[in-house]
N, C-alpha and C positions, 0 to 999 in steps of 0.2 A: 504494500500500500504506500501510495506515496503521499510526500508531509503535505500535498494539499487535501488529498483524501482525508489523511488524516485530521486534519483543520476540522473538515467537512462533519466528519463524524465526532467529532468534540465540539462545535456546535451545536450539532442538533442534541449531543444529549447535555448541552446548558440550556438551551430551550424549554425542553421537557424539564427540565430540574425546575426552571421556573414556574412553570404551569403546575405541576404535582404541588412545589408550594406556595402556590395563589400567589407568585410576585411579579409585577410588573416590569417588563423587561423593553430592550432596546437594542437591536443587533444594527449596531453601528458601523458599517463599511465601504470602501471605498469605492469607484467604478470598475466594473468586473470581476466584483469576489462573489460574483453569485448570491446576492441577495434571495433572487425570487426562487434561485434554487432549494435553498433550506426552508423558505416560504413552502412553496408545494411539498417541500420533504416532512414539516409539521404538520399540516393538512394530511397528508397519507396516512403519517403516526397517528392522529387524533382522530383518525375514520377506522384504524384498525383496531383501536382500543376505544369506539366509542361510548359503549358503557361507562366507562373508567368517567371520561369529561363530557358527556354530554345522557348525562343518568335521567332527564326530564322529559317527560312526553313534549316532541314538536321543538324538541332544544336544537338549537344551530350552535355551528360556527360561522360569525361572521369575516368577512375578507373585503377589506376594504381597497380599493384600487383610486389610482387619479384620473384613468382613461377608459375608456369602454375597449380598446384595442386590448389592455393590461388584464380588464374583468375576463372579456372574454376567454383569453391564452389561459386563466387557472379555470378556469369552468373546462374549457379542452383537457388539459392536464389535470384533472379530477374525475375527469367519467362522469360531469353535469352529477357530481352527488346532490342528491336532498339535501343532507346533510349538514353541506356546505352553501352558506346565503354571502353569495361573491358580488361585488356592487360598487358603483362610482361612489366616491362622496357623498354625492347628494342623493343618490339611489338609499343607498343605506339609512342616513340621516332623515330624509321621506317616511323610507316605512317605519324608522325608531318613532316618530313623532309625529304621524300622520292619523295615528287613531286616538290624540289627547285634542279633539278640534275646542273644546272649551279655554284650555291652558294656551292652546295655540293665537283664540283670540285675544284676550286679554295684555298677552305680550305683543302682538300686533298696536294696540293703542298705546301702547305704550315706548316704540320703536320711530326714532326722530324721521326715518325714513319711510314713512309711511305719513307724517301731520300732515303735511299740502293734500293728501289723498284723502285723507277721513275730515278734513274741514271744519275742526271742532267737536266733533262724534268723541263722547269718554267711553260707548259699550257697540261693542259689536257682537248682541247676543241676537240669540236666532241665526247668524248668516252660515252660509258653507265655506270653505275652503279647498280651496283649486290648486294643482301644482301642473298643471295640465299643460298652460301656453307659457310659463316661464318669461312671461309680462308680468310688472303689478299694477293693477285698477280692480275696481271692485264694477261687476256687472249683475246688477239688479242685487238680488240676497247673497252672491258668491266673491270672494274676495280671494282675487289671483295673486298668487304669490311670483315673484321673483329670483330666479337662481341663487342672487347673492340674501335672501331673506329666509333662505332654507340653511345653512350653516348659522346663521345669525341668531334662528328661535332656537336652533338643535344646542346652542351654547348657551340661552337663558333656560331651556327646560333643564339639560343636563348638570345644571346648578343646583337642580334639586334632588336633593339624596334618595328621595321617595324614586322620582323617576328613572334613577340611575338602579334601584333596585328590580323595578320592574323590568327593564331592558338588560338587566345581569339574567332573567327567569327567563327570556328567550336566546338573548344571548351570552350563556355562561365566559364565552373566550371571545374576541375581538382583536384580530388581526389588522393593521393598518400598514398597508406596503405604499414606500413614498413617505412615510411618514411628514416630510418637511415641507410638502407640498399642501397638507391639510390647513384649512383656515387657522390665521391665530386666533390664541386663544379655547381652538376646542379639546384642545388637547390636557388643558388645566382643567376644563369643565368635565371632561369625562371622567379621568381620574379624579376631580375632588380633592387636590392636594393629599393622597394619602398614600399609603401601600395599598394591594390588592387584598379586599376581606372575603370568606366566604358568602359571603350576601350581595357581593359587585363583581362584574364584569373583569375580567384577567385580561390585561392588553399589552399584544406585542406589537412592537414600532419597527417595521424595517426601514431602515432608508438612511442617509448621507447627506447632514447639512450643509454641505460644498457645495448638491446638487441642488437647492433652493434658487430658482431663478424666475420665479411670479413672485409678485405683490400680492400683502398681505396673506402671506403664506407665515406659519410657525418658525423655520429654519431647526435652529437647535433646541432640543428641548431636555439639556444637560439639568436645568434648574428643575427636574421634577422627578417626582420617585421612584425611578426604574431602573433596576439594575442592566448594566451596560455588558454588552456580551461583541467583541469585535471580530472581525473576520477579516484576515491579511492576506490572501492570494488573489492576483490576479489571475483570472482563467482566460481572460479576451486578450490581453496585447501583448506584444512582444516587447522584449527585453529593453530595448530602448526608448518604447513606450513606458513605459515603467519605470525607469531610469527619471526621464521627465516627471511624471508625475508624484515619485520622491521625494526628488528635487524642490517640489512646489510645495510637496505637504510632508514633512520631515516627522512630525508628530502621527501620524498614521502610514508607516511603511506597508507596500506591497511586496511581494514575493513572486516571482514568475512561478507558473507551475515549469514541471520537469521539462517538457517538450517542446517549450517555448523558442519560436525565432528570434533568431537578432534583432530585425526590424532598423528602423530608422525614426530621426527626425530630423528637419530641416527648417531651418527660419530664413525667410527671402522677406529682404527691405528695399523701402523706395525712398528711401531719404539720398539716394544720386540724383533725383527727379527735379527737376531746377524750374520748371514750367509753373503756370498759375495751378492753386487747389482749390478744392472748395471751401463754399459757406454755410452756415447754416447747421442743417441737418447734417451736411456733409461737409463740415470744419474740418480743413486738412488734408480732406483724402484728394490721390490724384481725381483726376477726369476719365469720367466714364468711358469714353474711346480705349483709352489710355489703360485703364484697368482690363478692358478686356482683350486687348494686348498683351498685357501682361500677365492674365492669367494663363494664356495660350502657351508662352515661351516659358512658363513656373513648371505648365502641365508636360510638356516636351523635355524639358531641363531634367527634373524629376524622372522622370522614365527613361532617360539617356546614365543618373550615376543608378537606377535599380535595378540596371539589365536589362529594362522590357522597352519594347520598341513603342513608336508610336499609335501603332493599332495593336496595342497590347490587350485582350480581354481584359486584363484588370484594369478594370474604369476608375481611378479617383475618384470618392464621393466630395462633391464639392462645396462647402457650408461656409454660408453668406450671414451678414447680419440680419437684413431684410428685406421685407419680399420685392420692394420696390428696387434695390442691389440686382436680385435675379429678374425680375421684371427687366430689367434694361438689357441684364445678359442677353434672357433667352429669347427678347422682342415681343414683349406684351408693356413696354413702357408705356404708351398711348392709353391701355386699360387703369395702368396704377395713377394716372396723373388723372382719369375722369373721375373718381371714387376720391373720396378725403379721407376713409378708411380703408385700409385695406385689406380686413377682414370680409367684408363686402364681398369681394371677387375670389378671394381665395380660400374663405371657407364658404364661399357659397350663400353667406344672408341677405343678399339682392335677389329676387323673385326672377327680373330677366335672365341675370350669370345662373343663374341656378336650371330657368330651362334651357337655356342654351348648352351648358356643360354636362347634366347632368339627360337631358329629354334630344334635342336635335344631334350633337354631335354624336352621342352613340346609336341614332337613327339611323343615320347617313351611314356609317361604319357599315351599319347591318343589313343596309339597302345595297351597298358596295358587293358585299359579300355576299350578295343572294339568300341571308336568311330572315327572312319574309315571317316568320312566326315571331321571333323575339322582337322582331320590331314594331307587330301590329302590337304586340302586347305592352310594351314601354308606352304605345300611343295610343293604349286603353283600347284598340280597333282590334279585339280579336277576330272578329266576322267584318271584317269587309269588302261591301259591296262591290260585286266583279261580274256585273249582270250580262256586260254587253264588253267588244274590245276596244270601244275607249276608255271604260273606266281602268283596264291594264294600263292602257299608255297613256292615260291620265297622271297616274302615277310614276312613269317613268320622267314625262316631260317635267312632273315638279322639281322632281329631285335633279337632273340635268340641270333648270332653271336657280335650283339651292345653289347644287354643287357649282355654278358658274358665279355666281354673287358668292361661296366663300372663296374661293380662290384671286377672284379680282374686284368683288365690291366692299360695302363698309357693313358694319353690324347692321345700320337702320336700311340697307338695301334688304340681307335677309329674315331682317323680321318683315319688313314690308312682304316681302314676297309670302312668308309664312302666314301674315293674319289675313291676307287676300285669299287663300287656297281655302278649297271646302271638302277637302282627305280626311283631316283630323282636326280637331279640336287645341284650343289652347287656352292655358288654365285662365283660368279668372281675372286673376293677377296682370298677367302682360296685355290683356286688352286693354285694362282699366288704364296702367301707367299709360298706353300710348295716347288713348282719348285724353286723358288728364293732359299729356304732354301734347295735345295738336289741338287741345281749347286754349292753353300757355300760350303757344308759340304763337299763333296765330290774333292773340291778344283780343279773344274773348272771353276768357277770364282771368282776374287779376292773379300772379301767382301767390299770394297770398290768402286766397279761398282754397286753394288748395292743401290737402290733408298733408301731402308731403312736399314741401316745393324743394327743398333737398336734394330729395328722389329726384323728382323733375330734372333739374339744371344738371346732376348725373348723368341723369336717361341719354340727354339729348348730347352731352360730349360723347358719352359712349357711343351713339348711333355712329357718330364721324370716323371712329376708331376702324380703320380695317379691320376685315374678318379674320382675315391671318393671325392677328393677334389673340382673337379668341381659339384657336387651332395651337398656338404654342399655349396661352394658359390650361389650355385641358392637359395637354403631354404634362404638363410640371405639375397640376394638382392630382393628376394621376398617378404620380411618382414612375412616369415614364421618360425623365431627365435624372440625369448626376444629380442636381440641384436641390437642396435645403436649406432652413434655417439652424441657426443653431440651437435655438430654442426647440424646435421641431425631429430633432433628432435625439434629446434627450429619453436613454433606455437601451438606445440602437449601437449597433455594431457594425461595421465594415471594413475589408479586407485593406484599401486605401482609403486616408481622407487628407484632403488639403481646404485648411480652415483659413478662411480670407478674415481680417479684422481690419474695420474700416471706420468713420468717422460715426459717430452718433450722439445726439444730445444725450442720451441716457447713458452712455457708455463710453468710459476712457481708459482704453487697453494701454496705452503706452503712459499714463500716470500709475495705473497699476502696476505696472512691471517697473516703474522707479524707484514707487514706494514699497514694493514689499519689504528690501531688510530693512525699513520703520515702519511697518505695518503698527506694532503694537505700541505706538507714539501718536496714533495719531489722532485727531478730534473725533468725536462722538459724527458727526457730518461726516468728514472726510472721512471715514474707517466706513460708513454705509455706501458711501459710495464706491471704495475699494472693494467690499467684499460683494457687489452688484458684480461691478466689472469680473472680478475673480472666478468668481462662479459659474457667471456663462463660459469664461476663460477654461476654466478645469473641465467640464461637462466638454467642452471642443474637441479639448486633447486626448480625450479619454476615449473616444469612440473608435479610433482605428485599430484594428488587429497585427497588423503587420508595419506597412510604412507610415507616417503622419508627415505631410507640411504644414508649415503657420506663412501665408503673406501678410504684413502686415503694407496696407497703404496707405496711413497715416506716417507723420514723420518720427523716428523712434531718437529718445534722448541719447545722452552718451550712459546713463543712470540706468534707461530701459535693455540700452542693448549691454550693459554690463551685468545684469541679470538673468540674460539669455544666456550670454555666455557663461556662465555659472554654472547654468541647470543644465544646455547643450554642448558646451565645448565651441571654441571659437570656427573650429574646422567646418561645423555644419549651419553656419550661417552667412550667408550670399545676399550679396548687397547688388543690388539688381541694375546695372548699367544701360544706359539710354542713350541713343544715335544724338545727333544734331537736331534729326527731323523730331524725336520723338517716341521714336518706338527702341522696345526694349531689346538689348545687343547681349 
């Protein structure tokens, strides 16, 4: 057996040690020691010996997750037990507190974020309670809760001893993986400042508060009563991965397992870069031409000292700060500059982005391909009418007439085309914006009657955008490009990554790397703002299995890159040279 096995299985029986004696624990460990692994390996333990911990008619264990991607992987990896009640946050926190709707109301009136809504009202007896639309307004006797209002009651009810005993009767153990991602604050309210008693809930905290990188999230939760149980091997990176990560967190060493590669890492800088940078949002960093130049010749460079040629199947995953970064890469800029959010277009909470990505483009796909059944069904048309041979080449002429508008016109060419057509139907939603948006435009009505004018002035940039651009946003929300955030790869693994760090008002990579040796010097301010930067920083570096680059395209101090050299050795850092004209040599 080897000492990471070994690790592995001295783990789990400090786990168990804590559960047998009702103490509250915390298995603290770094990226790639297999957190979720000993997770599922106590879940298997506690379904084989369920009598032993779950002796109560209709008892669970709960498993709490930060992602529905995360619930679902232990639901796979458990054989969907009854047993086991696996749940996002707010899943979990729902059903804990979804059948107290009296207690529920009461702290409703009482919650500052809800006075502009109830307009003086001190009792909201009689009404229902909603978790349904994840708005809050109250419609007629129902009073809709808010995502962010679901952790918020789950932390005033769990204040109360009473209700934390009741939710021990169904949930004797309580699993929380991520732990540092869960809201602050709930984490004091479940526990109750105390040890685990017989008559409360037993919870285990998996997770690494390095990897805290959301707002108003708990991070470390060293101040509260749970025995600390760590785990040192990395199982994902190679040794020079490792090396770095170290390097950066001295007080929590990793261990390569046995069979680990060498690996690499590499730091390329643009402080040779003598040309104008930017402002703003993008204080510092080169210009966008410029960067994608330069990420071109980092990606070539890189595959020239690892051996692998340039159509090397090993693709570098390539992690950006943000989306509007990869938007310019991969040529959906036009879509990020019509939206002021850009959650909007890339997760999909615009009604149009959402039929288009989600309704036309895997239409056309499936028109392409000749299968005619999955696409009548995505377009609700399982029966449709084919009475005569034009209604066939009815259909053929649309799609020609689509597929010619995405290839060479603008978004509002193919919506046009699509609310003209009488094949199929389109939802509710895209007729309404367009009317709303061509009674605007045409200044019959003011756009201030309207419900959204937001939306509106949206709409109508979008419409100008090429359809192209909607054709690269699908490949990249698809996870049909190299291309993520770094926020968005937190969990994930991959065989290359090359992590770009770039200008952002919330983020300053190269003051963190000047500041670390006075990290613990420095103001209550300045230290939140270091361990922001750090964090998405460590979650970056920690994703690659094999080789890792960092470009950094802001300008690095003499301070920051004396820090790099520290942790990587002066050898593997490349200071990235530029012609006369501009581009990188």
């Amino acid at each position: 057996m080897t000492t990471a096995e070994q690790e592995s299985k001295e783990t789990l029986r400090r786990i168990l040690a804590a559960l047998d004696g009702r103490c509250n624990f915390k298995l603290e460990a770094g990226a790639g020691a297999g957190k979720t692994y000993s997770l599922i390996d106590t879940l298997h333990y506690v379904m084989r010996n369920r009598q032993k911990y779950l002796p109560g008619d209709g008892q669970r264990v709960a498993c709490i997750t930060y992602t529905n991607v995360a619930r679902n992987e232990i639901i796979r990896r458990t054989d969907g037990s009854p047993y086991i009640f696996a749940a996002t946050i707010h899943g979990f926190l729902w059903e804990a507190i979804s059948r107290f709707r009296k207690p529920i109301l009461q702290e409703i009136v009482a919650m500052p974020s809800w006075s502009s809504l109830l307009e003086g009202r001190t009792s909201l007896h009689g009404c229902d309670v909603s978790y349904d639309l994840g708005f809050r307004g109250i419609e007629e006797n129902t009073i809709h809760l808010h995502h962010d209002d679901v952790p918020a009651l789950a932390i005033r009810l769990f204040a109360n001893q009473k209700f934390r005993y009741l939710v021990a009767d169904r949930f004797p153990i309580i699993l929380v993986d991520e732990y540092q991602d869960t809201p602050s604050g709930l984490a004091e309210a479940m526990l109750g400042n105390r040890s685990a008693t017989s008559t409360e809930s037993t919870y285990g905290f998996f997770g690494d508060h390095w990897q805290q990188i959301y707002d108003r999230t708990c991070g470390s939760i060293d101040h509260l009563p749970v025995e600390g149980i760590p785990k040192r091997a990395n199982w994902r990176s190679s040794r020079a991965v490792i090396n770095l990560l170290n390097n950066m967190r001295p007080e929590l060493p990793q261990a390569p397992v046995a069979d680990a590669k060498c690996g690499s890492v590499t730091v390329y800088h643009t402080n040779n870069w003598t040309g104008p940078r930017g402002v703003r949002s993008k204080k510092g960093q080169i210009p966008d031409h410029v960067l994608k130049q330069t990420l071109a010749w980092v990606t070539e460079d890189s595959c020239r000292r690892h051996g692998r040629g340039s159509g090397s199947s090993v693709q570098a995953k390539v992690l950006m700060l943000t989306h509007s970064s990869i938007a310019n890469e991969l040529g959906f800029g036009g879509i990020d500059k019509a939206f002021k959010r850009n959650e909007d277009y890339v997760r999909k909470n615009d009604d149009v982005v959402a039929f288009l990505l989600d309704i036309l483009e895997p239409t056309c796909a499936y028109f392409a391909d000749k299968k005619y059944g999955p696409m009548f069904d995505l377009l609700k048309r399982s029966r449709p009418r084919m009475r005569k041979r034009s209604d066939k080449s009815g259909w053929v002429e649309l799609f020609d007439e689509i597929n010619a508008a995405r290839n060479k016109g603008s978004v509002g060419d193919v919506i046009d085309i699509v609310l003209n057509q009488k094949y199929f139907a389109l939802p509710r939603s895209i007729v309404s914006r367009q009317r709303n948006w061509e009674l605007a435009h045409k200044d019959l009505v003011d756009a201030q009657d309207i419900s959204e004018p937001r939306r509106l002035v949206e709409y109508g940039k979008f419409r100008n955008v090429s359809y192209r651009e909607v054709v690269a946003l699908h490949r990249y929300v698809e996870e049909n490009t190299p291309f993520s955030t770094q926020h968005g790869v937190k969990g994930a693994e991959y065989p290359s990554v090359l992590a770009v760090f770039g200008g952002w008002n919330l983020y300053n990579f190269p003051d963190m790397l000047a500041n670390f040796p006075r990290r613990d010097a420095l103001s209550d301010e300045d230290r939140k703002r270091f361990v922001r930067s750090r964090n998405l920083f460590y979650v970056a570096c920690s994703r690659a299995q094999h080789d890792f680059a960092l470009l950094f395209t802001t300008e690095l101090s003499r301070g920051a890159l004396q820090t790099l050299k520290e942790w990587i050795g002066e050898s593997n850092i490349v200071d990235v040279q530029y012609s006369p004209e501009g581009a990188p040599i």
